[in-house]
VOBAPA-616060 format. One record per atom (N, C-alpha, C): atom name; x, y, z; residue number from 1. Coordinates in steps of 0.05 Angstrom, whole numbers. Each point is the difference from the previous one (the first is absolute). Layout:
! VOBAPA-616060
> CA|X|Y|Z|NUM
...
This chain:
! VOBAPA-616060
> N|17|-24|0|1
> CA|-17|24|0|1
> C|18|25|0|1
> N|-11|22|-13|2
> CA|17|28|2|2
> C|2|13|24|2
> N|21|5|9|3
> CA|4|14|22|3
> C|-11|37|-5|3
> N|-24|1|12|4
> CA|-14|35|-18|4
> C|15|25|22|4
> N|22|-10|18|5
> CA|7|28|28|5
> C|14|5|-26|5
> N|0|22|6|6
> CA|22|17|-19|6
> C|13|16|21|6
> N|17|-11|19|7
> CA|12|9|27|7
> C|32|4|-11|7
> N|12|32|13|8
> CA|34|4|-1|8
> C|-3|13|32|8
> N|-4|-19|18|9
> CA|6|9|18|9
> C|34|5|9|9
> N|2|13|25|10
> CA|16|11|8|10
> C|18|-11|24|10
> N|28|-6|8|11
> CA|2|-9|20|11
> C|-2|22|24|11
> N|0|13|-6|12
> CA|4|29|19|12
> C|-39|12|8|12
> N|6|-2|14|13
> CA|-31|11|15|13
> C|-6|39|-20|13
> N|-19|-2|-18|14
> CA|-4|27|-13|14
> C|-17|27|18|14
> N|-10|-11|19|15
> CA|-6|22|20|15
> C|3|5|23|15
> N|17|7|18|16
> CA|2|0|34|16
> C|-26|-2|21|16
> N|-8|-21|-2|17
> CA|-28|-4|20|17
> C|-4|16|20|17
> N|-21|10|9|18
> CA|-2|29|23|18
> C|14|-21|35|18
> N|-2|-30|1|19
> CA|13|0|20|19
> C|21|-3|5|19
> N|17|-4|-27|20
> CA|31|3|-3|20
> C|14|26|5|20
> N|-18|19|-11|21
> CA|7|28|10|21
> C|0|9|30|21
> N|-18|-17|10|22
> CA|-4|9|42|22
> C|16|-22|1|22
> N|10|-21|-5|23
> CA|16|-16|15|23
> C|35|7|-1|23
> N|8|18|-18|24
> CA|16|5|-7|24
> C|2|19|22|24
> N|-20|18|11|25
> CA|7|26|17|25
> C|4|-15|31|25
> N|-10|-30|-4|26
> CA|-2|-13|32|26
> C|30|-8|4|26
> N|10|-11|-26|27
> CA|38|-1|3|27
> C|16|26|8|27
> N|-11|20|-13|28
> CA|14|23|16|28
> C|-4|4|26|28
> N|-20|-2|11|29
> CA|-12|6|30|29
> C|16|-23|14|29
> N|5|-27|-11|30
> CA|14|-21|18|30
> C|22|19|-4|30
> N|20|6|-15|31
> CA|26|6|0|31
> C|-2|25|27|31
> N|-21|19|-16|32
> CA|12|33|18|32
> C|1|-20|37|32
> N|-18|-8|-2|33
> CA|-1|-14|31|33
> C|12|-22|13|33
> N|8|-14|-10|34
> CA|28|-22|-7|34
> C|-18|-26|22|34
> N|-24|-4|-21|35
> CA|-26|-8|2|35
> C|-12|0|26|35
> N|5|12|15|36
> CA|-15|15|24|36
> C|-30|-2|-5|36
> N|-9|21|-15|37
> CA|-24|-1|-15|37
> C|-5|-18|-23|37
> N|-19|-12|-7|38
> CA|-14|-15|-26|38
> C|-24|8|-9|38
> N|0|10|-21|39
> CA|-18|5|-24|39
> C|-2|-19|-21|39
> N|-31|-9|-1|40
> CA|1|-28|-6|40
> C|-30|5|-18|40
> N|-4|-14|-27|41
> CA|-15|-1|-21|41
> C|-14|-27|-5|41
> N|-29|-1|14|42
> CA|-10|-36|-5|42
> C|-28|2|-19|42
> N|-4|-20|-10|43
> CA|-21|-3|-14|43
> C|-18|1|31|43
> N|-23|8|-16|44
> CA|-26|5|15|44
> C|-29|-3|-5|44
> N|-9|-23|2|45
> CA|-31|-17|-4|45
> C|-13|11|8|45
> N|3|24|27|46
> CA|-33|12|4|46
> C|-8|26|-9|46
> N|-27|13|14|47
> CA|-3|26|-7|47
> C|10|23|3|47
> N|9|15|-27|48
> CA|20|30|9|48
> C|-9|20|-3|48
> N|-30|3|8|49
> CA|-14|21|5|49
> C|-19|0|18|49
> N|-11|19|18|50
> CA|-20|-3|28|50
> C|-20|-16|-20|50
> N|-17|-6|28|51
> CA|-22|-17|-20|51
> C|-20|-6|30|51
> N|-23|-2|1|52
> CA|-24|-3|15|52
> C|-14|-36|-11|52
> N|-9|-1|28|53
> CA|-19|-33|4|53
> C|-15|6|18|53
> N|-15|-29|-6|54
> CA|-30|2|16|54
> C|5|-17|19|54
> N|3|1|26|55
> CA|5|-18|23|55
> C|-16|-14|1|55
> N|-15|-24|-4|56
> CA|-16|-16|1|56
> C|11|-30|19|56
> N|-23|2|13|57
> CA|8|-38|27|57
> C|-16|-17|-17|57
> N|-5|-24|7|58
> CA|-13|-12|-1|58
> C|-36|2|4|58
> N|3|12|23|59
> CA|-30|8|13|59
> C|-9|23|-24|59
> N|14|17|-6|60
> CA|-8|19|-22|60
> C|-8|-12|-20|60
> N|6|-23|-8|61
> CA|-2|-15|-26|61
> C|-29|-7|-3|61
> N|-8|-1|22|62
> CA|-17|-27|6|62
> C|-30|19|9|62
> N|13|25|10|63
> CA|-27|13|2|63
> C|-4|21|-31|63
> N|15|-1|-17|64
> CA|-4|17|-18|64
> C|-22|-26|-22|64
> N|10|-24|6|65
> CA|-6|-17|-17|65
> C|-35|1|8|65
> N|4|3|23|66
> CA|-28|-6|18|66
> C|-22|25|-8|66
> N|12|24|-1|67
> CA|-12|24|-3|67
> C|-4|-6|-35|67
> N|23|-4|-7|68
> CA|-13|-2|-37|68
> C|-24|-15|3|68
> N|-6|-27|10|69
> CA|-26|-15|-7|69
> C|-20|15|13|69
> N|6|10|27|70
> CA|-34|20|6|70
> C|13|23|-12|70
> N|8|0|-26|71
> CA|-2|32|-13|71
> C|6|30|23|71
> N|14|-9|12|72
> CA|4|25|15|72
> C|29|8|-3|72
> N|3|28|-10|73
> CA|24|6|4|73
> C|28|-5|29|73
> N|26|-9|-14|74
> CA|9|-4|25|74
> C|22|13|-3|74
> N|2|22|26|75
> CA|24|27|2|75
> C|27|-12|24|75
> N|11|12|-1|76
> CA|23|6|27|76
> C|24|-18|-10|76
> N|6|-4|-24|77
> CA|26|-14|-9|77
> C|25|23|3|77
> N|14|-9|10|78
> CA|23|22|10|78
> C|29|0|-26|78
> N|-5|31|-7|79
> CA|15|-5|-19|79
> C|33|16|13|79
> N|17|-16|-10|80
> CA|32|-1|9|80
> C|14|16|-18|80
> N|13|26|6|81
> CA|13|5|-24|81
> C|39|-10|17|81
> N|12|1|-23|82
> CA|29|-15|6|82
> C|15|16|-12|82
> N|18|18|16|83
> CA|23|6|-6|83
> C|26|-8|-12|83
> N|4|-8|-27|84
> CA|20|-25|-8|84
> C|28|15|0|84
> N|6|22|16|85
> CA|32|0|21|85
> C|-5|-13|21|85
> N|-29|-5|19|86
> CA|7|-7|20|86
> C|-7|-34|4|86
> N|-13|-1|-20|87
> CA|0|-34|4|87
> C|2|-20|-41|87
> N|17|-13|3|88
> CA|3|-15|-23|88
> C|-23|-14|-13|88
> N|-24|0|8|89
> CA|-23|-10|-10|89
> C|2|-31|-6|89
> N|-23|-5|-15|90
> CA|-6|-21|-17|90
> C|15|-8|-18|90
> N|-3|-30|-9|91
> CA|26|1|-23|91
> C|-27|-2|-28|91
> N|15|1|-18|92
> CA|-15|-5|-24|92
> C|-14|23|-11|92
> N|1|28|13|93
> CA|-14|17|-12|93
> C|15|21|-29|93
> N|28|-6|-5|94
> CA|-1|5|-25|94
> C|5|-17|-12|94
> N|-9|14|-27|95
> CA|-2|-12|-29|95
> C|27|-21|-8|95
> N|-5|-22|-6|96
> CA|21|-15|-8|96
> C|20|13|-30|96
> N|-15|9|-14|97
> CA|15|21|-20|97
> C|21|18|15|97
> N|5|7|23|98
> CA|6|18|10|98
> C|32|-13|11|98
> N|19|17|6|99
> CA|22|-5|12|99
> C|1|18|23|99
> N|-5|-12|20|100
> CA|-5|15|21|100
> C|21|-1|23|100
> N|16|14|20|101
> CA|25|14|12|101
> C|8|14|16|101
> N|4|-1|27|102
> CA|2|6|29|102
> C|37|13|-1|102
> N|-4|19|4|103
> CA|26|13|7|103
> C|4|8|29|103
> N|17|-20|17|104
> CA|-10|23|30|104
> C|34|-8|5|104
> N|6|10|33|105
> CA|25|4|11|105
> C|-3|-13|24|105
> N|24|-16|6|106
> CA|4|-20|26|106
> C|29|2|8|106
> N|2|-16|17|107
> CA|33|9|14|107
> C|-4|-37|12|107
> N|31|-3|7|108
> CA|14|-33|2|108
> C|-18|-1|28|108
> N|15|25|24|109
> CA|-18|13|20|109
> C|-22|-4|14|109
> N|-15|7|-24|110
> CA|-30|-1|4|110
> C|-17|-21|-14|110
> N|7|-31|-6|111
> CA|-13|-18|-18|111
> C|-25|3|-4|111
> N|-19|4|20|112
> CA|-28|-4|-5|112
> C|-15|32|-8|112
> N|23|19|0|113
> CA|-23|27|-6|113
> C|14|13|-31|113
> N|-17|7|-14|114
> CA|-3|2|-26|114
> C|-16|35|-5|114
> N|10|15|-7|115
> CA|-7|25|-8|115
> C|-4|1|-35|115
> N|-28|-3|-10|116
> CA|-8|-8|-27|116
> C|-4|36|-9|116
> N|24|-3|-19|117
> CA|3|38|-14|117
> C|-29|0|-18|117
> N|-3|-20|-28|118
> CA|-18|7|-12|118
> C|-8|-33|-13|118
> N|-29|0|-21|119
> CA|5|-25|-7|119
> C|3|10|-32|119
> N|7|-26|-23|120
> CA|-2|22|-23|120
> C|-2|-26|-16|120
> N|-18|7|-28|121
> CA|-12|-20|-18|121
> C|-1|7|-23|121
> N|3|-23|-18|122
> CA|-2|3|-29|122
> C|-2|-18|-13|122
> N|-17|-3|-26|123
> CA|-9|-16|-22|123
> C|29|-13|-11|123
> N|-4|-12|-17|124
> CA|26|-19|-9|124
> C|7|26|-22|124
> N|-15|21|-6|125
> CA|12|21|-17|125
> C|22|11|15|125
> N|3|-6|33|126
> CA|14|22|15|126
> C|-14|18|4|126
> N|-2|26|-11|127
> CA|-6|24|-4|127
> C|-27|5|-10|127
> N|-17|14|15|128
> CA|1|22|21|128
> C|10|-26|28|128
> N|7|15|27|129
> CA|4|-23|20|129
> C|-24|22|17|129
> N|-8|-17|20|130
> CA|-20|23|18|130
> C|14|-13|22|130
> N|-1|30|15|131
> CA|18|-5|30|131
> C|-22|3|26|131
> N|-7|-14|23|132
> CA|-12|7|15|132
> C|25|11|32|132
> N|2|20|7|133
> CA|22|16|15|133
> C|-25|-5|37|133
> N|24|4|13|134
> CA|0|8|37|134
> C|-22|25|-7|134
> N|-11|-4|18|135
> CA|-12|20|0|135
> C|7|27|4|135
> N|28|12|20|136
> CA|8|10|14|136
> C|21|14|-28|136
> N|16|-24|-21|137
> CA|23|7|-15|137
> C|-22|16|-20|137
> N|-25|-14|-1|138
> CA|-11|14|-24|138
> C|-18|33|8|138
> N|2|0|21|139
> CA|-10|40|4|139
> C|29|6|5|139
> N|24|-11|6|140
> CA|27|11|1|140
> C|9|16|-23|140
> N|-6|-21|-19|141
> CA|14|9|-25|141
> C|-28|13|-24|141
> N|-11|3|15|142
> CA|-32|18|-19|142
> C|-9|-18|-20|142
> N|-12|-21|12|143
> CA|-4|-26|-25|143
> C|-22|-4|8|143
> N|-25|-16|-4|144
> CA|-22|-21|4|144
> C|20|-24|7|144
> N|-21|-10|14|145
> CA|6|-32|8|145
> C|7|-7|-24|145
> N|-9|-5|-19|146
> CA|-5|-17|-26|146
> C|12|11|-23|146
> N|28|-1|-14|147
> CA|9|14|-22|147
> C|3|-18|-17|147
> N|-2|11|-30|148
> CA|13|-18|-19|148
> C|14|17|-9|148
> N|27|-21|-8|149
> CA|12|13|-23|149
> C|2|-18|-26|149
> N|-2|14|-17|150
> CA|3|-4|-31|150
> C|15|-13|-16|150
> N|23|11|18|151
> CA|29|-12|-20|151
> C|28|-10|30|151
> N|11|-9|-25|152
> CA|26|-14|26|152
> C|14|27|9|152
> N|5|23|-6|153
> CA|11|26|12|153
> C|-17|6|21|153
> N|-23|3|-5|154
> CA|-22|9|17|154
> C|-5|-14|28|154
> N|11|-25|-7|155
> CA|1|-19|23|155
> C|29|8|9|155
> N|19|5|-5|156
> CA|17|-3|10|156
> C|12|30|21|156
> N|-24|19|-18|157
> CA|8|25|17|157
> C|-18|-4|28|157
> N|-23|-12|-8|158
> CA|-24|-11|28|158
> C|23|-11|17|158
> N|2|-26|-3|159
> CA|16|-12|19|159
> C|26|14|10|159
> N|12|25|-16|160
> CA|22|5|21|160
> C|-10|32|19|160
> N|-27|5|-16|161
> CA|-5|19|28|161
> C|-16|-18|28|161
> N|-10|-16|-5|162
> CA|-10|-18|18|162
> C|22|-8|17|162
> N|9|-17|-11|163
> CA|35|-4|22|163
> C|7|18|13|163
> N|4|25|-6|164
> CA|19|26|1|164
> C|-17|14|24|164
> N|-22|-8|4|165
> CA|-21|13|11|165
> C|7|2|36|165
> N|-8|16|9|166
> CA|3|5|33|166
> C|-6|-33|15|166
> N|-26|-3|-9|167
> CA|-8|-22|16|167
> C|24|-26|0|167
> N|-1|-7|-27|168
> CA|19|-25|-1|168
> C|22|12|13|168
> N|17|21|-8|169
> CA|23|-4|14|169
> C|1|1|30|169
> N|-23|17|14|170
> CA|-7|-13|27|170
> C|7|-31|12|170
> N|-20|-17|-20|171
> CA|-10|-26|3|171
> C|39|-11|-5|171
> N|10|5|-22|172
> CA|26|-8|-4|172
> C|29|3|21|172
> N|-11|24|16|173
> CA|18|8|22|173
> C|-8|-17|21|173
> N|-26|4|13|174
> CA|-3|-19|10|174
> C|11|-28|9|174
> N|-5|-19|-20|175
> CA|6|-22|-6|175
> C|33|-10|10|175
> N|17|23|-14|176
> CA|24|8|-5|176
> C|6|-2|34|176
> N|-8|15|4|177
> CA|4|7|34|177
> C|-2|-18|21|177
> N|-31|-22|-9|178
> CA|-1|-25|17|178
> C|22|-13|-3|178
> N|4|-8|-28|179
> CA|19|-17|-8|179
> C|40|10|16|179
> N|4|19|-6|180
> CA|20|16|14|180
> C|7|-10|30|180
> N|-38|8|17|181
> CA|8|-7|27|181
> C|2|-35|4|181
> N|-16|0|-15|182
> CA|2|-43|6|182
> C|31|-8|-12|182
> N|12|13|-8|183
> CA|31|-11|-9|183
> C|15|8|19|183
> N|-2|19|14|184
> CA|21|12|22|184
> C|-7|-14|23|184
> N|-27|-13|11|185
> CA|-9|-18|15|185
> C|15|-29|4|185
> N|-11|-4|-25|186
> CA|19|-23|-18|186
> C|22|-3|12|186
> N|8|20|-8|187
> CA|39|6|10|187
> C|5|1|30|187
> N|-13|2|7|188
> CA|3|13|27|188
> C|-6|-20|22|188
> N|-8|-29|-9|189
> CA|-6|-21|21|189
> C|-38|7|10|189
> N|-5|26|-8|190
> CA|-28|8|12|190
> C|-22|-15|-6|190
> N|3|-1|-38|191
> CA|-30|-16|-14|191
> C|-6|-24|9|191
> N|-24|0|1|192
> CA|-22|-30|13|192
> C|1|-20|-27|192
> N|3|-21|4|193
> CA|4|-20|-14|193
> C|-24|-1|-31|193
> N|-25|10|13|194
> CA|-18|9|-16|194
> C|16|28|-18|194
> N|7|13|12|195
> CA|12|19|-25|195
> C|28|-12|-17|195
> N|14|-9|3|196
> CA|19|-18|-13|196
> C|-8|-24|-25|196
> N|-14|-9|6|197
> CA|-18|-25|-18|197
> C|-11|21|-17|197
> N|-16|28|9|198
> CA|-12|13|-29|198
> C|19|2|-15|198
> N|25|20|11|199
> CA|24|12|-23|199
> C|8|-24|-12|199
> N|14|-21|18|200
> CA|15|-17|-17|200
> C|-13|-25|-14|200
> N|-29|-2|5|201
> CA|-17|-25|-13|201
> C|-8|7|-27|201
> N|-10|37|-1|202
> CA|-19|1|-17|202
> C|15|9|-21|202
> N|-15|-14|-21|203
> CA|15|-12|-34|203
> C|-9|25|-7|203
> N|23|21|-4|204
> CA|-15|18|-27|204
> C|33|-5|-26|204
């Protein structure tokens, strides 16, 4: 049978993917900090935008079902709205078309706490990518929660005023600082066996 691809692909990757561009700025952040801090880029299965539900029990189920057959309206379903900086939600709520992407900052230090900068998505076109930002980075730098940009520049000037921004470098000093005093601890015969197992166990 005829082979109909009419393919000259390339060995070289023809576009810089938007998380190659933020992972590249997380190698600099290990260096400036001589990985003190970690800035770290994961795929991401759930929802990256607030989003509202209907709290429903069991008992709610059962009397709405009950009210539909005597035809009576049935009220008091409590609706939840969710902050998706403050809680990771559900999984499965975006689009499988979608490439979806968690950018946040951690330290060796601190294993279990995670400061999430922004999340950011895009079609297999790449471009436009839409970014959902902190709430705090995004009235910092005069933005909406929710930006897109258009093109790979556009992204790339987003992401370095985002970084550059008061808050993160807060959050980056920080970190810096725990990590600082837990090494001089370290040193010092002081640290609890629990702080030793974080620095020296945890794989980054």
């Amino acid at each position: 049978m005829e082979n109909m691809w009419n393919l000259k692909l390339s060995e070289e990757p023809i576009a810089e993917p938007p998380e190659g561009i933020v992972e590249e700025q997380c190698e600099y952040l290990r260096i400036a900090t001589s990985g003190k801090v970690i800035a770290r880029v994961s795929r991401y299965s759930g929802p990256t935008t607030d989003y509202t539900y209907t709290k429903r029990s069991l008992l709610d189920v059962m009397e709405a079902y009950s009210a539909a057959i005597a035809g009576v309206a049935k009220k008091g379903n409590k609706e939840i709205s969710v902050d998706i900086q403050e809680d990771l939600g559900y999984i499965g709520n975006v689009p499988s078309m979608y490439f979806a992407y968690e950018f946040f900052l951690t330290s060796p230090g601190t294993p279990y706490y995670k400061y999430r900068i922004m999340f950011f998505t895009y079609t297999a076109g790449q471009y436009p990518v839409g970014i959902v930002l902190d709430n705090d980075i995004a009235q910092e730098i005069g933005e909406e929660q929710n930006i897109k940009c258009s093109s790979k520049d556009e992204f790339k000037e987003t992401v370095k005023r985002i970084i550059n921004s008061k808050k993160v470098s807060q959050v980056i000093e920080t970190l810096y600082s725990i990590a600082l005093n837990m090494e001089k601890r370290k040193n010092s015969g002081i640290a609890t066996n629990l702080e030793i197992q974080s620095v020296s166990n945890l794989n980054v």
